[in-house]
C-alpha positions in Angstrom: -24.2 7.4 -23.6 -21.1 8.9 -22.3 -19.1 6.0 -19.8 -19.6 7.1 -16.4 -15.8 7.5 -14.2 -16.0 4.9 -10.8 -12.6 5.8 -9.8 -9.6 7.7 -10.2 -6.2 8.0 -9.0 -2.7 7.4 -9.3 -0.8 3.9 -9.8 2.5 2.4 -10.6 2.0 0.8 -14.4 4.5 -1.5 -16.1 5.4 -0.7 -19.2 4.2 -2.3 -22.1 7.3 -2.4 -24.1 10.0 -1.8 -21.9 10.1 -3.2 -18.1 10.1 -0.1 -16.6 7.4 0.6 -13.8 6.1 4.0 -14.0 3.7 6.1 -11.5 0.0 6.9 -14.2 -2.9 8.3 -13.6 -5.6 5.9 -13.6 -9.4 6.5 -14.6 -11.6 3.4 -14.1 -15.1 3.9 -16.4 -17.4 1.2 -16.6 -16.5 0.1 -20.2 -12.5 0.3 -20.0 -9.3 1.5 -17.6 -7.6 4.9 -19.1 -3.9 6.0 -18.3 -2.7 9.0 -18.4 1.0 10.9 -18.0 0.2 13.0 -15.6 -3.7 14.1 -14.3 -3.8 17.2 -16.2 -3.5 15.7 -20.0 -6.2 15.8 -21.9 -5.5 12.9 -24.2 -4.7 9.2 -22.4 -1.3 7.5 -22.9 -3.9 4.2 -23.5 -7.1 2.4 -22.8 -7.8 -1.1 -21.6 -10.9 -2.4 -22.4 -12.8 -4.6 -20.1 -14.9 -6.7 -21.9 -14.1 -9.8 -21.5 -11.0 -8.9 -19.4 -10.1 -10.9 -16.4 -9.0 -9.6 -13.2 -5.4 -10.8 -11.2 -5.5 -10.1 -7.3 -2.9 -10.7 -5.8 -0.4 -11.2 -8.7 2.9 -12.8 -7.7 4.4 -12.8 -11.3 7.0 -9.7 -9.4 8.8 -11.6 -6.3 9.8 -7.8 -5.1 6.7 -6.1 -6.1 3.5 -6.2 -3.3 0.2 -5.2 -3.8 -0.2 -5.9 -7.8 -2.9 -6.9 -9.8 -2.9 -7.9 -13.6 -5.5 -7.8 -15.9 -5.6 -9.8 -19.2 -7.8 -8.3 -21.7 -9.3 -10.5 -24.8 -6.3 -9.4 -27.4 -4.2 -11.7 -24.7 -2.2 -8.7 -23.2 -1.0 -8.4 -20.2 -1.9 -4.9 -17.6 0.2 -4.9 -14.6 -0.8 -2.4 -11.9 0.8 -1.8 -8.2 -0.8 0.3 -5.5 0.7 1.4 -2.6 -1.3 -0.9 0.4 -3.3 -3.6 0.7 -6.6 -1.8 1.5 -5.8 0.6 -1.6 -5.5 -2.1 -4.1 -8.8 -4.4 -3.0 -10.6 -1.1 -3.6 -9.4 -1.0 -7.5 -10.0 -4.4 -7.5 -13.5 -4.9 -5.9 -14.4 -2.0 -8.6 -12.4 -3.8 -11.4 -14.3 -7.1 -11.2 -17.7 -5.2 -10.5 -17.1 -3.7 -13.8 -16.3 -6.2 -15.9 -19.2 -8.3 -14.0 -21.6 -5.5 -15.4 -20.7 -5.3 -18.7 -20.8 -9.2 -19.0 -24.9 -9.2 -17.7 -25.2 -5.8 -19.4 -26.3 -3.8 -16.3 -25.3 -0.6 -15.4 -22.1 -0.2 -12.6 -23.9 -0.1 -9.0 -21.5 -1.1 -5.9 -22.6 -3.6 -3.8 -23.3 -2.7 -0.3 -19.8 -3.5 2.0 -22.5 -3.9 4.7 -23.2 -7.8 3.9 -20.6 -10.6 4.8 -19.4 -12.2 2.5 -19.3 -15.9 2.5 -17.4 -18.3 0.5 -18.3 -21.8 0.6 -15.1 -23.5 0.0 -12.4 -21.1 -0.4 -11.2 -18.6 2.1 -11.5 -14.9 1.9 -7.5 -13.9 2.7 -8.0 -10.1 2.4 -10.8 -10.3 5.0 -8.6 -12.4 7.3 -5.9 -10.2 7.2 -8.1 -7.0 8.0 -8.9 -8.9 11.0 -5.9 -10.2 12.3 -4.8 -6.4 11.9 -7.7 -5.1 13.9 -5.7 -3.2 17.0 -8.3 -4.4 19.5 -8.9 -8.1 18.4 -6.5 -9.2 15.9 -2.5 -9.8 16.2 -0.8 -7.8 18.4 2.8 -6.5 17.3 5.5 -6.5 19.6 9.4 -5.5 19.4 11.2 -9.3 20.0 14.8 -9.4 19.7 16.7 -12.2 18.0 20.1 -12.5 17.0 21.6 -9.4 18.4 18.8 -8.0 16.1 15.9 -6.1 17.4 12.5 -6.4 15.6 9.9 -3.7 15.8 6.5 -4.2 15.1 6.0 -8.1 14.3 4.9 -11.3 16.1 5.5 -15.0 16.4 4.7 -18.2 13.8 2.7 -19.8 16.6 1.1 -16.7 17.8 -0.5 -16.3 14.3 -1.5 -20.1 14.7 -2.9 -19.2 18.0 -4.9 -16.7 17.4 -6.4 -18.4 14.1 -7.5 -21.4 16.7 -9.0 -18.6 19.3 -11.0 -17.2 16.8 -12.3 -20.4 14.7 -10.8 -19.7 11.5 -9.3 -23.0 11.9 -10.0 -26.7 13.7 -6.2 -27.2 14.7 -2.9 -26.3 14.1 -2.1 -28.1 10.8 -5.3 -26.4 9.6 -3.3 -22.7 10.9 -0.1 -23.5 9.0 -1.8 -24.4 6.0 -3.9 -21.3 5.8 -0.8 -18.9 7.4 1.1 -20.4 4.7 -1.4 -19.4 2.1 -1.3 -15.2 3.6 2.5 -15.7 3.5 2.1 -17.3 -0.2 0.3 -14.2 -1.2 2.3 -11.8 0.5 0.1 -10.3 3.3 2.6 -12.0 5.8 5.9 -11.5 5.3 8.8 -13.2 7.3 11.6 -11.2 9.1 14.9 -12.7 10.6 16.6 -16.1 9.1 14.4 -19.1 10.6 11.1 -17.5 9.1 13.3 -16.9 5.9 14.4 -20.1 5.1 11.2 -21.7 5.7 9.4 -19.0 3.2 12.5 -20.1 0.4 12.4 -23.8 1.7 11.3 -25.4 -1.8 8.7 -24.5 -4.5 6.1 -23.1 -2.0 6.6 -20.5 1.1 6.0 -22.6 4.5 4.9 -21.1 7.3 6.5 -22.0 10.7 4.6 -22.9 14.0 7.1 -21.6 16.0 8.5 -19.5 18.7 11.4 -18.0 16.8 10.1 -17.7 13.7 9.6 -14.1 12.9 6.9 -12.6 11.0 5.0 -9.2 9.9 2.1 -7.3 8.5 2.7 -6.5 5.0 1.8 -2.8 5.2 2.6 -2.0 9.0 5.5 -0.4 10.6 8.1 -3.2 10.4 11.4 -2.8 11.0 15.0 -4.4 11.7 17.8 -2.7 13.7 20.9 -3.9 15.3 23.8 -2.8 17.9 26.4 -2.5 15.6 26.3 1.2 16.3 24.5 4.1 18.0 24.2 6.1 14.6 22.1 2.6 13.8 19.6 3.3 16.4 19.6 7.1 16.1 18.9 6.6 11.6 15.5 4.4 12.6 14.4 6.7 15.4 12.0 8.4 13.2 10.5 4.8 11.3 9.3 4.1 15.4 6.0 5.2 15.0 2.9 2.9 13.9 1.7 4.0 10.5 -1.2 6.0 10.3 -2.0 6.7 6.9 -0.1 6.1 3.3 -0.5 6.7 -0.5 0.3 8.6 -3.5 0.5 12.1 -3.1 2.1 14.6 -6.3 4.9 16.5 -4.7 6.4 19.8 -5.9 10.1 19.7 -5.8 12.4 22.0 -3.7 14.5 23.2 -6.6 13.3 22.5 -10.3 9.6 23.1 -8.9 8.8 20.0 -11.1 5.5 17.9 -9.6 6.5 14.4 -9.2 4.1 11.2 -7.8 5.7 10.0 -4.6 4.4 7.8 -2.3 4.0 8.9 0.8 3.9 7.3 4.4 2.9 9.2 7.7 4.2 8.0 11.1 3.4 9.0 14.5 5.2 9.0 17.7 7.7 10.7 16.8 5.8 12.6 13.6 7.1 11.9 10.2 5.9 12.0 6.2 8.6 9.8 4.3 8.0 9.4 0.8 9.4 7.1 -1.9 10.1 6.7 -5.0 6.5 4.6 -6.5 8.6 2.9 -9.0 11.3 1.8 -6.8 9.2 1.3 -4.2 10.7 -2.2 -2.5 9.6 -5.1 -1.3 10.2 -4.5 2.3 10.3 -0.9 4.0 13.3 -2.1 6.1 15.4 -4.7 4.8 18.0 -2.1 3.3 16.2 -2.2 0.2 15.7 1.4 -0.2 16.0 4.8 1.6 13.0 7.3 1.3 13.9 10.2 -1.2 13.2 12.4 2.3 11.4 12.9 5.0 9.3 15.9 6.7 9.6 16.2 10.3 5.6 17.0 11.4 6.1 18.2 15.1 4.7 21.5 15.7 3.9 21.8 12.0 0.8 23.3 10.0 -1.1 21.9 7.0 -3.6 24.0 5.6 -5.5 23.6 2.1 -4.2 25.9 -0.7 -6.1 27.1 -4.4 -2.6 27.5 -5.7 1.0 27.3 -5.3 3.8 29.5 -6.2 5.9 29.0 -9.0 2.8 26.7 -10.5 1.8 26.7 -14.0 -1.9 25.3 -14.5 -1.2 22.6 -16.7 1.0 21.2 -14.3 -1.4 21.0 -11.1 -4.6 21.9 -10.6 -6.5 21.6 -7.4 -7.0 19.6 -4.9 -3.7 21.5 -3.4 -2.4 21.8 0.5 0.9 23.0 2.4 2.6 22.1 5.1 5.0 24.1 7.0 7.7 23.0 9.2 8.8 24.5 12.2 11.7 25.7 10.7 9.5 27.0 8.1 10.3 24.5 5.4 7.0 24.8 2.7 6.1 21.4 0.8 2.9 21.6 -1.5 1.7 18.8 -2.4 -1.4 18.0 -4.3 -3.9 14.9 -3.8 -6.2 12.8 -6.3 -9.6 13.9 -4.9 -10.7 16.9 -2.2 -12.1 13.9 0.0 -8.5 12.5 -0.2 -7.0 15.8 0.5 -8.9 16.5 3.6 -8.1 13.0 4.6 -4.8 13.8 4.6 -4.9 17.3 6.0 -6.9 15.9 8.9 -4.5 13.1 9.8 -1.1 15.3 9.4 -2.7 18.0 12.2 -3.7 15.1 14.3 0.2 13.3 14.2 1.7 17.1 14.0 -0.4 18.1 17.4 0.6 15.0 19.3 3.5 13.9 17.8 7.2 14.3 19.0 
């Protein structure tokens, strides 16, 4: 019987000889993980059996690499993969371990209903926590706080985390909050920003997280960023990071020139309305710590995005399907071409919602 695919999609792969990190495309069956070049080849670049693998999530073996998960397959090799959020990689991973689970009882794949809560007995669930202290109603809220001549967009206090773990009951006290903050910070869905939440994260062998007014923090996927007065060009570069992000992942871009189709991942921003995309390989550990620029950006005001069945200049074994356009309002064309139609209609749906009411 023919394995059956659960998911597919593109993700950043390290290399198994070299160090190099490298955007694949991924296919998840429910016997073994294939890789692929690009989407179109017909034969895999390699295949990762899952029988008796175990699954890595998070993986902090990469200091500057977030959202990675390793898995170690019976042969004692090493798979390193990196999405490009949070809520993207606990969706390979759930799958992953589901997988491997299966083929350990010998049942078939079936997903287990996301309806039920899920509770663990003695260990804490720190991907569910952090979904909830990101919940826009209920959870943390992210302010703009200036420190050190510095202003910081999008981030909160070390004692409003604690705070709001105390309000809620996910702890008894405060201790109780710095230990588990510590924890999200350990695994890298809290990350600090300015110097007093910096050196208490490199403070010895393990992160600490501070109970305190000045100390700095931020969601690892949200709209963070650091700007200061040294100039006006500063403010005016960072203008266009303002807006709360709205939707991201890995999109294959045509290029401009070369008309080569390259994975890039992609971030969309509203208020004002911009795509930036990056690099996947190079993508850094923070958005905006002068790590790394965006390769460009696509001004979405008063644009249109349609779905396309083909793009100029396009051979067919380069892309094939799944294909939409945006134009500018200066009539710049990008095509661009996602993993699945649900994906590109996902896409297509939030671009026309950030390019109507954006500025």
């Amino acid at each position: 019987m023919e394995p059956s695919t659960i998911r597919e999609g593109y993700l950043v792969k390290k290399g198994s000889v070299l160090n190099s990190w490298k955007a694949v495309w991924v296919v998840l069956a429910d016997d073994g993980i294939e890789f692929y070049k690009k989407k179109t080849d017909s034969s895999p670049k390699g295949m990762i059996p899952l029988k008796g693998a175990t699954l890595t999530s998070p993986c902090q073996d990469f200091n500057k690499r977030m959202f990675v998960f390793k898995l170690n397959t019976t042969k004692k090799q090493d798979h390193f993969f990196q999405a490009t959020h949070l809520e993207e990689r606990e969706m390979w991973v759930k799958d992953i371990k589901r997988a491997i689970t299966c083929l350990q009882g010998g049942k078939k794949f079936a997903r287990k209903s996301t309806r039920r809560s899920i509770r663990l007995p003695e260990t804490v669930n720190l991907s569910e926590l952090y979904v909830l202290m990101k919940d826009q109603d209920t959870g943390i809220k992210e302010m703009k706080l200036e420190k050190d001549k510095k202003l910081f967009n999008h981030c909160f206090t070390g004692n409003a985390v604690i705070d709001w773990l105390i309000s809620e009951g996910k702890v008894r006290n405060r201790t109780e909050g710095v230990m588990l903050a510590t924890g999200l910070l350990n695994e890298g869905f809290l990350q600090p920003a300015g110097e007093i939440s910096k050196e208490g994260a490199d403070s010895g062998a393990e992160s600490v997280f501070l109970d305190q007014m000045d100390a700095l923090y931020y969601f690892a996927d949200s709209g963070f960023f650091c700007e200061g007065y040294s100039s006006d060009e500063d403010v005016i570069v960072k203008e266009e990071f303002r807006g709360a992000i709205v939707k991201q992942g890995f999109l294959l871009k045509q290029g401009h020139r070369r008309k080569n189709w390259k994975v890039r991942k992609f971030i969309l921003r509203d208020d004002p309305a911009f795509m930036h995309y990056y690099d996947p390989a190079k993508f850094p550990l923070s958005l905006f710590q002068g790590e790394d620029d965006p390769l460009g950006s696509i001004h979405l005001r008063a644009s249109v995005v349609t779905a396309v069945d083909y793009v100029p200049d396009a051979k067919k074994h380069d892309v094939d399907g799944n294909l939409f356009e945006i134009i500018t309002s200066d009539e710049v064309h990008y095509y661009l071409q996602a993993a699945t139609a649900e994906e590109r209609n996902d896409w297509i749906k939030a671009v026309q919602a950030v390019a109507k009411s954006g500025k």
